[in-house]
C-alpha positions as a printed Julia matrix, in Angstrom:
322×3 Matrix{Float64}:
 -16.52   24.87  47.09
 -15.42   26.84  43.78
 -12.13   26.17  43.05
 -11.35   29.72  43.51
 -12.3    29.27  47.15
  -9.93   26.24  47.34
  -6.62   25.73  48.28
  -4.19   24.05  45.85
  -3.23   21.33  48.1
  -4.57   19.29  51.41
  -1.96   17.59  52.94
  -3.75   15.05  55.01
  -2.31   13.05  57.48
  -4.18   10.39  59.36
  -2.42    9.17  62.83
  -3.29    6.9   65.42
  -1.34    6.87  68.28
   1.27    9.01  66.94
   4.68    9.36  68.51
   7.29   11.31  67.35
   7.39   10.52  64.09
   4.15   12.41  63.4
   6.49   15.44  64.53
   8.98   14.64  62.21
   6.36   13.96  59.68
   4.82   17.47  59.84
   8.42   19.15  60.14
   8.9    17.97  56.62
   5.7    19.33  54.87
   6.06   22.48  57.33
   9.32   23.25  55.57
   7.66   23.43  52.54
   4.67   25.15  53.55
   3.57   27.7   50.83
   1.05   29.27  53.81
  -2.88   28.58  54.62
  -4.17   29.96  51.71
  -1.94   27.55  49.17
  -1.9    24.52  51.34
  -4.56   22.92  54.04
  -2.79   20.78  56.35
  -4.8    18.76  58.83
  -4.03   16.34  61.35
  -7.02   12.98  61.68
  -6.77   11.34  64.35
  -8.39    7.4   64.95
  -9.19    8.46  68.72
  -5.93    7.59  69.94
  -5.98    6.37  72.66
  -2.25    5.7   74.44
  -0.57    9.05  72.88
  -1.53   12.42  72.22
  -1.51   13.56  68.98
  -3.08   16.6   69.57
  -0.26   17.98  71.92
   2.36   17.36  69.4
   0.59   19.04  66.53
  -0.17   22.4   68.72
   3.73   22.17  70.33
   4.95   21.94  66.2
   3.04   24.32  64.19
   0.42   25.47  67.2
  -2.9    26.46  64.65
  -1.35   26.27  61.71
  -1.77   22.5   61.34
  -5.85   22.01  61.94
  -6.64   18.53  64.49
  -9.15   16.34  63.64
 -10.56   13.47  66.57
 -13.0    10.85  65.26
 -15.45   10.18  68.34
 -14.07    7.0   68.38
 -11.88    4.35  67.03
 -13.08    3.78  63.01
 -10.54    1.78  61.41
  -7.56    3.2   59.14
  -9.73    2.5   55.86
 -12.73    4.45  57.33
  -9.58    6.89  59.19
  -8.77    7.38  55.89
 -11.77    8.17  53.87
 -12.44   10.76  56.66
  -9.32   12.53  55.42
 -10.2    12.9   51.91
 -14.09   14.36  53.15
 -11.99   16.76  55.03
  -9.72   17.79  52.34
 -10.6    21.17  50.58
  -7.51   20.92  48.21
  -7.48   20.74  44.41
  -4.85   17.97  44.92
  -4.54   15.76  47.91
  -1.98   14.52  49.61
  -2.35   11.24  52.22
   0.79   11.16  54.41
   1.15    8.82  56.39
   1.72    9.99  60.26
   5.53    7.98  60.2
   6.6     8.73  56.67
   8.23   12.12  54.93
   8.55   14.15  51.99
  11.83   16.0   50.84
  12.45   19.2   49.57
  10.56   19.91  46.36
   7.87   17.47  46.93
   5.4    20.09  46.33
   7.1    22.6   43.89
   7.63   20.21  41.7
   4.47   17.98  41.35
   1.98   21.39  41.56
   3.23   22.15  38.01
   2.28   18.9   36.59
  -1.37   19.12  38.25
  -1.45   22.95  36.93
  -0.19   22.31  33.02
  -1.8    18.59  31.98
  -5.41   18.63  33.31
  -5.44   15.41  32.11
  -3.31   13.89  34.75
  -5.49   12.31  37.65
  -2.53   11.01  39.99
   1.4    12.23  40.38
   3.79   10.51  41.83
   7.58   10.41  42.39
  10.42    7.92  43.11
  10.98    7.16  47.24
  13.14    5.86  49.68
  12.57    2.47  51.85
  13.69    3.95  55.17
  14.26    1.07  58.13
  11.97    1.82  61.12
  14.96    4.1   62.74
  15.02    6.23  59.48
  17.77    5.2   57.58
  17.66    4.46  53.85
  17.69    1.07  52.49
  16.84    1.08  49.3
  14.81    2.85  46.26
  11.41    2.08  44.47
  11.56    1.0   40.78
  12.82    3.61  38.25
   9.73    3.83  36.2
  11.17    5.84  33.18
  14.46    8.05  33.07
  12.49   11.45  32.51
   9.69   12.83  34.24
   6.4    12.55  32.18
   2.78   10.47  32.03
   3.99    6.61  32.26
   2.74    4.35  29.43
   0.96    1.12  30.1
   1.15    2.06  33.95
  -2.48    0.06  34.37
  -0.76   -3.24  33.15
   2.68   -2.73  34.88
   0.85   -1.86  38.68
  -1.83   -4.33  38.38
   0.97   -6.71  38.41
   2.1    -6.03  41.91
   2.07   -2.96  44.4
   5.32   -0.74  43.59
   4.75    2.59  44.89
   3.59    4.0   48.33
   1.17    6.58  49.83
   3.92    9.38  50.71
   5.12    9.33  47.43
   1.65    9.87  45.34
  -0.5    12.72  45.23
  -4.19   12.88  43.53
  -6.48   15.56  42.27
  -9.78   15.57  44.7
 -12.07   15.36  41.8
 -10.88   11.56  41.07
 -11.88   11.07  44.39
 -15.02   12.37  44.09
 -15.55   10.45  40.51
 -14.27    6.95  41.58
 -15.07    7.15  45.4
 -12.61    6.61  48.45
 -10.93    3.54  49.77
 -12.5     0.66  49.58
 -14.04   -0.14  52.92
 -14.28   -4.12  52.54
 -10.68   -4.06  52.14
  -8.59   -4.79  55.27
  -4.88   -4.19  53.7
  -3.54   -3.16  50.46
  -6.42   -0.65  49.87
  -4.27    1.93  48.46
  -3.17   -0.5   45.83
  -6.66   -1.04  44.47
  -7.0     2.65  44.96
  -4.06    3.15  42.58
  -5.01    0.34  40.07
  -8.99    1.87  40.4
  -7.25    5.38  39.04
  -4.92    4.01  36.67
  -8.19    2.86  35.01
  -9.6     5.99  33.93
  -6.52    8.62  34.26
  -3.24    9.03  32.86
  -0.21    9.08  35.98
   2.66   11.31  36.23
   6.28    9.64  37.46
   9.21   12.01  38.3
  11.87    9.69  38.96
  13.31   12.23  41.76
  13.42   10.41  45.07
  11.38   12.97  47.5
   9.47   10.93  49.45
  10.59    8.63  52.04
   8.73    5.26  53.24
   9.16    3.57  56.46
   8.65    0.27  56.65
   8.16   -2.76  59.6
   8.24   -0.07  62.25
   6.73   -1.19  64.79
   2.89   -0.15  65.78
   2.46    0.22  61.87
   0.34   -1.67  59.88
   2.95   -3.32  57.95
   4.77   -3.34  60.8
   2.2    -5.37  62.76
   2.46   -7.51  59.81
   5.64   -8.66  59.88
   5.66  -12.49  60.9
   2.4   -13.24  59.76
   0.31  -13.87  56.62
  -1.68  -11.37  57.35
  -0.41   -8.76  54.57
  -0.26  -11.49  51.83
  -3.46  -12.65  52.26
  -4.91   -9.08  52.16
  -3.64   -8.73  49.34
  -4.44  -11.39  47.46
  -8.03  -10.67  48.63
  -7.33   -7.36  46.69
  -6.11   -9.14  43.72
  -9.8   -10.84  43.31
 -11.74   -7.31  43.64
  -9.22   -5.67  41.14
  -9.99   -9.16  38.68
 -13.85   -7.9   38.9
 -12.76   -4.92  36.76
  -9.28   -4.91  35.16
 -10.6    -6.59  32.02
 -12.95   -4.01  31.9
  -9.81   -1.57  30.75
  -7.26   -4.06  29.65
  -7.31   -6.67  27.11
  -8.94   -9.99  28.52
  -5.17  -11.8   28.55
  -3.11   -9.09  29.39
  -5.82   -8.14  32.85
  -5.37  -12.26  33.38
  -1.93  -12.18  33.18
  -0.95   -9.44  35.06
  -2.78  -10.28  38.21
  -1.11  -13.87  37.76
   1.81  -11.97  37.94
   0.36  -10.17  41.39
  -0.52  -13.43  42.75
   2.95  -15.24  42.14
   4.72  -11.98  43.54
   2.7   -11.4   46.62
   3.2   -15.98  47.02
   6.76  -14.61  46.63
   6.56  -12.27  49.8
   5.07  -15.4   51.73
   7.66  -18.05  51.4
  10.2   -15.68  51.92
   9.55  -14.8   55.08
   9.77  -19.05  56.11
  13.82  -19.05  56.76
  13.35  -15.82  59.74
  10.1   -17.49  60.99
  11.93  -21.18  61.0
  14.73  -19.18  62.95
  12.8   -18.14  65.35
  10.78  -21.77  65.93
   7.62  -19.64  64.83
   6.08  -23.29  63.04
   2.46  -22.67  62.81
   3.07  -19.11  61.63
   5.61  -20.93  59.09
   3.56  -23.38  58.28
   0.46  -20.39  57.43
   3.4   -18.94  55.49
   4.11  -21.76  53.05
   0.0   -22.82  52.86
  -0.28  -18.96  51.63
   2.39  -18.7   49.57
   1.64  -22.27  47.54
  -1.87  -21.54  47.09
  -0.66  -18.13  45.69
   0.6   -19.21  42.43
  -2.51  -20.39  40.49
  -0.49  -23.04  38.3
   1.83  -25.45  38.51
   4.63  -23.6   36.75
   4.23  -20.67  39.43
   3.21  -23.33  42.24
   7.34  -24.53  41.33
   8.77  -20.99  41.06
   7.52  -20.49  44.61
   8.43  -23.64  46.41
  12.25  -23.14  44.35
  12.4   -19.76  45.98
  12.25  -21.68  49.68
  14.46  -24.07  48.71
  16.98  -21.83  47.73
  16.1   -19.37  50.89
  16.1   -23.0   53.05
  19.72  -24.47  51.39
  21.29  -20.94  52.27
  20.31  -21.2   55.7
  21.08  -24.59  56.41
  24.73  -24.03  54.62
  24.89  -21.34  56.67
  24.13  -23.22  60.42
  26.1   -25.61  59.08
  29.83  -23.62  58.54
């Protein structure tokens, strides 16, 4: 398509077995919507199979939100990739079918995309909402002012810090650097972000307008939780981003950084032990601490971790104890 046949953006939202959230989810872009002609919005569904997606989108917006069923169940990475084929827009937006964007999501990331052509990715500040919606917490303040971070490849290849309804991408990067990665099981989005970060400046705008919900249930973090599952994902991304970060950064710094990745994600392992020791959950517990330890690929970081569960284990026992 010529871009004069385009829309400016594609809000895509994949969903599988959507409830409703999903509703809630297309509520907040359809308070923003600019109409059809600014803004594709389309509804891709995994072939869900216990709700109805479908029904919810028509009862919403009836045809002003398009539906999308794959034939059958693909996979989120593949779900995924089938959302940016579909996507017409000169900027496109993944949200997530249990996650939201505030007022002024749009308005005020379509300027940057319009005035720096330069800029391959946008992004803004978000919320960490608890599976029931309320707020918990805030992603890093990456500079005071809105503008193109500096060093952003170095700082993100250290450790996943932002999340899919908070970034939004021109569809030409897609179509230069590809889609997900399908090999990846979890944390594709993060070697997605690193894989742009490569080759295009990134806009921050420390405004919050994006909120993230995390551990619900049914989710893939969610489905996560108590398990090693995530960690070891993404460590598994960690060694596909090594195959290329020193490609863009120098050979130290690219070393470094993912050292740093590897320690943090460790991190995320062993601190789950004390709630899975709780709960008498050993061999998960025992995957936990076998994760996190070979995590840290020296001794220093092999001792950060294992203080981190002795601190986490001292506070727990003090605690049983009074």
């Amino acid at each position: 398509m010529s871009d004069d046949d385009r829309p400016f953006w594609s809000v895509m939202v994949p969903t599988y077995n959507g409830d409703e959230l999903l509703r809630e989810t297309l509520a907040s872009v359809l308070a923003q919507d600019p109409g059809p002609e600014r803004m594709q919005i389309e509804v891709v569904d995994d072939h869900s199979t216990r709700t109805n997606p479908e029904a919810a989108v028509r009862d919403i917006a009836g045809t002003r939100i398009a539906y999308y069923r794959q034939p059958s169940n693909v996979g989120h990475v593949a779900n995924f990739n089938t959302c940016l084929r579909r996507s017409r827009g000169m900027v496109v937006h993944v949200l997530h079918d249990d996650d939201l964007v505030r007022g002024g999501f749009y308005r005020g990331l379509e300027p940057v995309f319009q005035d720096y052509p330069e800029v391959g990715a946008a992004f803004t500040r978000h919320i960490y909402a608890d599976p029931a919606g309320h707020w918990r917490g805030f992603s890093p303040l990456e500079r005071r002012s809105a503008g193109v971070l500096s060093g952003w490849l170095r700082v993100l290849a250290s450790g996943m810090r932002l999340t899919t309804p908070a970034i939004t991408i021109r569809r030409s990067v897609f179509e230069e650097l590809g889609g997900f990665d399908p090999r990846i099981r979890g944390g594709e989005d993060w070697e997605m972000y690193v894989r742009i970060a490569t080759r295009y400046p990134v806009w921050f705008d420390p405004e919050p307008l994006a909120v993230y919900r995390y551990a619900r249930p049914g989710s893939l973090t969610g489905d996560a939780v108590g398990t090693t599952r995530l960690v070891e994902d993404l460590l598994r991304v960690t060694d596909f981003i090594e195959e290329y970060l020193s490609l863009y950064l120098p050979e130290n710094e690219a070393s470094q950084a993912l050292d740093e990745a590897r320690t943090l994600y460790g991190r995320w392992s062993l601190e789950t032990l004390p709630r899975l020791v709780r709960a008498r959950q050993w061999r998960a517990a025992a995957a936990g601490m076998n994760v996190g330890l070979r995590a840290g690929p020296t001794a220093r970081m092999t001792a950060e971790l294992v203080a981190v569960l002795l601190r986490r284990a001292s506070h727990h026992f003090l605690r049983t104890e009074v």
